[in-house]
GUFI-399368 format. One record per residue (C-alpha): residue in one letter; x, y, z. Coordinates in steps of 0.1 Angstrom, whole numbers, plus 5000, padded with zeros to 4 digits. Layout:
N
aXYZ/...
***
This chain:
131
x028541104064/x025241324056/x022641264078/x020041054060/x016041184048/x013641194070/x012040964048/x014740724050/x015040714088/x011140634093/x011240354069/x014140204091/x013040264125/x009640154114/x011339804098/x013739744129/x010739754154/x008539514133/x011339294127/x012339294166/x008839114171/x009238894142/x012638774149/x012138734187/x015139014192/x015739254213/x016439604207/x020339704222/x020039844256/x022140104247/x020040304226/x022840484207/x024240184191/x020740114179/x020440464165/x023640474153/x022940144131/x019640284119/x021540604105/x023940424084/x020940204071/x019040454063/x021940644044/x022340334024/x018740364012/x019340704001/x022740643989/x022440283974/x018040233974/x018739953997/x019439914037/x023239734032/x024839684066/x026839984076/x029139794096/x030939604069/x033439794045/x032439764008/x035039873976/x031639963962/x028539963978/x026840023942/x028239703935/x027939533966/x024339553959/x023839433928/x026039123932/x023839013965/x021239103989/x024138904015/x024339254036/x021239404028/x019539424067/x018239194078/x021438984063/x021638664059/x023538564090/x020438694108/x017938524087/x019538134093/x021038184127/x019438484144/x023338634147/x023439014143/x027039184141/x026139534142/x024039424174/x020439564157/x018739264168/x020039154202/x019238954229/x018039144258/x021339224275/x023039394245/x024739034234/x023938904195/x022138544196/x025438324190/x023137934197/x022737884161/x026237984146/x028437714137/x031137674164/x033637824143/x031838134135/x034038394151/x030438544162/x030838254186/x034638284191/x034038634202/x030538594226/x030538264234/x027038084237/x024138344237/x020938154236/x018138264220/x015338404242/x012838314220/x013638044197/x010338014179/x011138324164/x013338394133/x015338184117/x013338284083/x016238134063/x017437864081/x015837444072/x014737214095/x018237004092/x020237274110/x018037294145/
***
C-alpha cells in the first residue's frame, strides 16, 4: 500500500479526535492500531475520495462506494450501536462498545458485554425504540 498525502492523514486524525468526543469513545491504548486504521482511511480518501473502512475486504472499493456510505468511517454499526470493528473508537481498555449490539452480533459473540462508558454519547443513527 502507498503511504497516504499528507493531506489525507490530517483530515483523518483531525476527524477521529473530534469524533472520539462526540461519540463518547476512546482512542485504542495501543497507539499503533489506531495509526494503523487512520493510514488505511486516509488511503481510501486518496484512492476512493471517501474514508471506507480498511478492515473489510471490497471486490471494488470504487464500487463499494457508490452503492453505500455502509463502510464509509464512521460506519454504520458505529452510528446505531457505538460498535467499532477496526477498534478506532474504543472503550478505554482497547475493547469495542458491544451494549448496544444485538445478542447475535458476532461483535458480541466475540467480546462479550462491553458497556458503554458514556452512553449519552453517540448513537447518532440509532431511534429511541432500540435503548
Amino acid at each position: 500500500m502507498d503511504l497516504p498525502s499528507e493531506k489525507s492523514l490530517q483530515r483523518m486524525r483531525t476527524y477521529v479526535k473530534k469524533y472520539w468526543e462526540k461519540s463518547g469513545s476512546f482512542p485504542h491504548p495501543d497507539k499503533e492500531v489506531t495509526e494503523a486504521v487512520v493510514l488505511g482511511l486516509a488511503a481510501n480518501i486518496d484512492l476512493v475520495g471517501r474514508p471506507l473502512c480498511p478492515c473489510n475486504f471490497y471486490p471494488d472499493k470504487k464500487a463499494e462506494v457508490e452503492r453505500s456510505r455502509e463502510w464509509v468511517c464512521a460506519c454504520d454499526e458505529m452510528k446505531k450501536w457505538k460498535y467499532c470493528h477496526c477498534l478506532l473508537f474504543v472503550a478505554p481498555d482497547g475493547n469495542p462498545i458491544t451494549e448496544y449490539l444485538p445478542e447475535d452480533h458476532e461483535g458480541r459473540q466475540i467480546y462479550g458485554l462491553v458497556k458503554d462508558p458514556i452512553p449519552g454519547k453517540g448513537r447518532e443513527a440509532s431511534t429511541k425504540e432500540e435503548e
